[in-house]
C-alpha positions as CSV (number, residue, x, y, z in Angstrom):
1,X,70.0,123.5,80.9
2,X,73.4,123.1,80.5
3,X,76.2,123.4,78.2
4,X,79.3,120.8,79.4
5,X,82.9,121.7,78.4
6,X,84.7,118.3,79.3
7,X,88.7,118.0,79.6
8,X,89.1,117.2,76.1
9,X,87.3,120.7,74.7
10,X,84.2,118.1,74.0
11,X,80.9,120.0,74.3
12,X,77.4,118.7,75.0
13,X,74.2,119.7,76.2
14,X,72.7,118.4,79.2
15,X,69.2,118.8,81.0
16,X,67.6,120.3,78.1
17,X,64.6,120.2,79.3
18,X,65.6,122.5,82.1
19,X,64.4,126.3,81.2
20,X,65.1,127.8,84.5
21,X,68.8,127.4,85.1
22,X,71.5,128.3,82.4
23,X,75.0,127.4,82.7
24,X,78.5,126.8,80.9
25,X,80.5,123.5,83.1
26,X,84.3,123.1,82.5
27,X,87.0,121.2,84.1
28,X,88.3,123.2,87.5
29,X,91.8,122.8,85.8
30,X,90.2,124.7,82.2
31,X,90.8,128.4,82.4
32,X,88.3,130.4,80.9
33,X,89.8,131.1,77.2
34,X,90.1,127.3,77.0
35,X,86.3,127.3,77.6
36,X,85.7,129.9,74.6
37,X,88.2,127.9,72.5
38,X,85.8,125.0,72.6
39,X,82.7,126.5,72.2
40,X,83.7,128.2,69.4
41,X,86.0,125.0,67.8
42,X,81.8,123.9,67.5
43,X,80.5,127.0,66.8
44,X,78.5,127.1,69.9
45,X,79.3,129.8,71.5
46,X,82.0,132.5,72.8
47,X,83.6,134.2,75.4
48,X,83.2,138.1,76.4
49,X,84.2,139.5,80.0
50,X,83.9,136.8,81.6
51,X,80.8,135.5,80.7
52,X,79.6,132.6,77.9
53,X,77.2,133.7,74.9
54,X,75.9,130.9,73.8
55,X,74.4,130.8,70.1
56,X,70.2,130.1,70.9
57,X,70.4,128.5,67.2
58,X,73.2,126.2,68.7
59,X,71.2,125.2,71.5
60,X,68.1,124.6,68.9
61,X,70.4,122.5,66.8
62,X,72.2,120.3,69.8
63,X,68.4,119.7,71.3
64,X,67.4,118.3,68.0
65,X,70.0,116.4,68.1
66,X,69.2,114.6,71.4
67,X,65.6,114.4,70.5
68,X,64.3,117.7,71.4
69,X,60.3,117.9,69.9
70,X,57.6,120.8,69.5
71,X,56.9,120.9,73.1
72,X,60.8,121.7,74.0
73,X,61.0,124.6,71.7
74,X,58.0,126.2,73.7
75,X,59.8,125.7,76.7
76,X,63.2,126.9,75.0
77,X,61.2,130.2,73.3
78,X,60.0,131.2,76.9
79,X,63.6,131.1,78.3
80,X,65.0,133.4,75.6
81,X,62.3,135.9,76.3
82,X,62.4,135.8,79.6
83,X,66.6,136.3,79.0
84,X,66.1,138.9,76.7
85,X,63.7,140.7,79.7
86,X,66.6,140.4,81.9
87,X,69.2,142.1,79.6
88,X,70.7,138.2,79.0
89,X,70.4,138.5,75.3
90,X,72.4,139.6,72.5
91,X,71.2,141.2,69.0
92,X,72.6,138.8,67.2
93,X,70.6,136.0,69.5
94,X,73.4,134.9,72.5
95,X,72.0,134.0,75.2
96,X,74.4,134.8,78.6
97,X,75.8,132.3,80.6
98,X,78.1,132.1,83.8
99,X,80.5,129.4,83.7
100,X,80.8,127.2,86.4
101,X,83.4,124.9,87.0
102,X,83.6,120.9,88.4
């Protein structure tokens, strides 16, 4: 699964159905506070050293959006945990996220 930053501060998800790799994607020319100033312009997620935290109910609600069932939230709840067992989780819910950029 991944969240895409495009060169206008656009954000979408892409390969939702993906549960094993988690990653922001931004323009090489974005630095990285212009990637937390789009995530959070959508309320999706933020930046903190370094990293993305993106909101799980963000990812919930932009899944939905693209179709996302019963069966996807299975797959989705599994990934949190398994984040959460790898110290990739927030209190408040934020899943961790390296940014990668294209």
């Amino acid at each position: 699964m991944q969240v895409f930053v495009d060169a206008h501060g656009d954000v979408r998800l892409a390969d939702r159905d993906s549960f094993t790799v988690f990653a922001v994607h931004a323009p090489t020319d974005h630095e990285v506070e212009n990637v937390g100033d789009a995530l959070r312009a959508v309320a999706v997620g933020e930046i903190e050293d370094g990293h993305a935290w993106i909101f799980a109910t963000a990812i919930t609600r932009l899944a939905h959006e693209t179709g996302a069932g019963d069966d996807w939230r299975v797959g989705f709840d599994a990934m949190v945990e398994y984040a959460g067992v790898k110290g990739w989780l927030r209190e408040d819910g934020a899943i961790r996220a390296h940014i990668e950029f294209y």
